[in-house]
N, C-alpha and C positions, 0 to 999 in steps of 0.2 A: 504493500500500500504506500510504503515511504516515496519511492521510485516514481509512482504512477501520480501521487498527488503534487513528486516534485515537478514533474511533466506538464501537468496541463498547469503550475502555476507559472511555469517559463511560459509556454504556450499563451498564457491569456495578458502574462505581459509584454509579448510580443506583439499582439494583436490592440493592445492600448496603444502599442508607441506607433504604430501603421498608422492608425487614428489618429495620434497625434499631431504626426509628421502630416497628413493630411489637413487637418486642421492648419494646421500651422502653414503649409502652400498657399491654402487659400485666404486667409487672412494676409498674409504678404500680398498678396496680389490686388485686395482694395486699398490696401495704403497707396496716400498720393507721394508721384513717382517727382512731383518738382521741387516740394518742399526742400531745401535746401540750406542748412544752418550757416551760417556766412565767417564766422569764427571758425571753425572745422571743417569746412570743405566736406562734409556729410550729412548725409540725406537725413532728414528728421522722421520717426514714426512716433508717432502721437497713440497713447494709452487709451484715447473714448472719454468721454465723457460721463459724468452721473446727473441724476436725471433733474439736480437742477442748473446744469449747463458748465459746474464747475469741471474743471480736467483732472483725470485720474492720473496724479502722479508726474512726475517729468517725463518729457519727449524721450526717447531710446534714440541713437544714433545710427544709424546702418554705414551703409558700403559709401563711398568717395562719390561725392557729385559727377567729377572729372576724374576719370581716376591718368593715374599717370605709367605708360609704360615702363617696363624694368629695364633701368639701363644693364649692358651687359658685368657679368661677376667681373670685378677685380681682382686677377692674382696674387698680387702684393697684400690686399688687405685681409684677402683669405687665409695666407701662411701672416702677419704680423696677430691676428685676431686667436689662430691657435698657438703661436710663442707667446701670447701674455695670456694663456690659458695658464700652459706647463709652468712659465715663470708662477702666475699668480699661486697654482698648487703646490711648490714649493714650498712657495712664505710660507702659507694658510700650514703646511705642516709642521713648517721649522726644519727644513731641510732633512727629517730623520730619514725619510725612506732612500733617499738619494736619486740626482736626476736619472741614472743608469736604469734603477731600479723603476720609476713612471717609465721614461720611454721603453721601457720592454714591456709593460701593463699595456701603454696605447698600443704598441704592436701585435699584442697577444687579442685585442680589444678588435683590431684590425682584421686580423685573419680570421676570428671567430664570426665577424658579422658581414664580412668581405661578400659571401653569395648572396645573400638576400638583398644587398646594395648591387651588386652585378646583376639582377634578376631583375630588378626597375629601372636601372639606366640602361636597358638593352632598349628599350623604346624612345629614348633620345635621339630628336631628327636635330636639332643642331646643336654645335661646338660649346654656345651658351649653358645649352638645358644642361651637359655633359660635364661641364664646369660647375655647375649647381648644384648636381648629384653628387661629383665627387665631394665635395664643398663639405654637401650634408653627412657622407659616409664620413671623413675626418673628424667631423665637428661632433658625432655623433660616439663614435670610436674614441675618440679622445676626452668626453666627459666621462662617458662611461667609465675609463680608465680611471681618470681622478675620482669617483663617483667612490669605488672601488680602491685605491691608493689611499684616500683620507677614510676609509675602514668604515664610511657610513656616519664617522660620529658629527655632529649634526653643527655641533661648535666649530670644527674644522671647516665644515660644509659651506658654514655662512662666512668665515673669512676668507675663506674662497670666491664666493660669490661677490664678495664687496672689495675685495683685494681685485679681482679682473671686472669686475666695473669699471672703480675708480682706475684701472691701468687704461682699459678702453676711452674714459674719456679723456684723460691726459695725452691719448694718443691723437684723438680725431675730435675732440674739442675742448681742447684747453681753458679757454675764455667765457664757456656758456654758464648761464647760472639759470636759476629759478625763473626771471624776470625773462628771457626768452623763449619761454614757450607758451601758448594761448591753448585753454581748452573752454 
């Protein structure tokens, strides 16, 4: 009985989220497609109204008014973005594990997940998209490793995380603060 009742409860939640997702299409599709938030360059979708005309809640944002095509990957920024990874996991560990010992983690990271990354960039029609894949296989491989290298513990995780921020942005923008960005 355990089996059968777990079945049809996957079954009927499967059958909610068809509905939902449905639901959810068509509701997209009466929202107005001009509204346009003018600070965000993003489309506004409004919550409905209650029934004495006030708004339920704030506007939700969608997708890009205009959206802008992707310029092509840069090489340079894709190998600087994973050496202030490895640097940043260093700090975050204190140097215990030693660099020897991560780069043979990312490599171990690498060959472990190498097929399934070879298996979706087989449909890559250009040099771009195949740059992006690979991009993502690295990028992907290589946290992993750290992920794994800093043992999980969650302290090290987060100096990690805030150590290759702040390296990222002293790489590619030194100067910005708080005051330049509008949402």
């Amino acid at each position: 009985i355990g089996r059968a009742f777990r079945k049809s409860v996957v079954q009927s939640a499967q059958v909610v989220d068809k509905l939902d997702g449905g639901w959810e299409r068509f509701s997209d599709s009466l929202r107005d497609k001009s509204k346009c938030d003018k600070n965000t360059g993003r489309r506004l979708y409004d919550n409905g109204t209650r029934k004495d005309g006030t708004p339920i809640g704030s506007p939700g944002l969608g997708e890009l008014c205009a959206p802008e095509p992707l310029s092509p990957l840069d090489v340079g920024v894709k190998d600087s973005v994973l050496a202030a990874a490895v640097k940043s996991a260093l700090i975050a560990s204190g140097d215990k594990g030693g660099t020897d010992t991560l780069l043979k983690a990312i490599q171990e990271s690498k060959d472990l997940v190498r097929p399934s990354f070879e298996r979706s960039m087989k449909n890559s029609v250009s040099e771009d998209e195949k740059n992006r894949g690979l991009f993502k296989f690295e990028l992907y491989s290589t946290l992993r490793a750290i992920t794994n290298f800093l043992k999980g513990d969650k302290s090290s995780i987060r100096a990690f995380q805030l150590a290759w921020g702040n390296e990222l942005i002293s790489m590619y923008a030194p100067s910005a603060n708080r005051k330049d960005y509008v949402s």
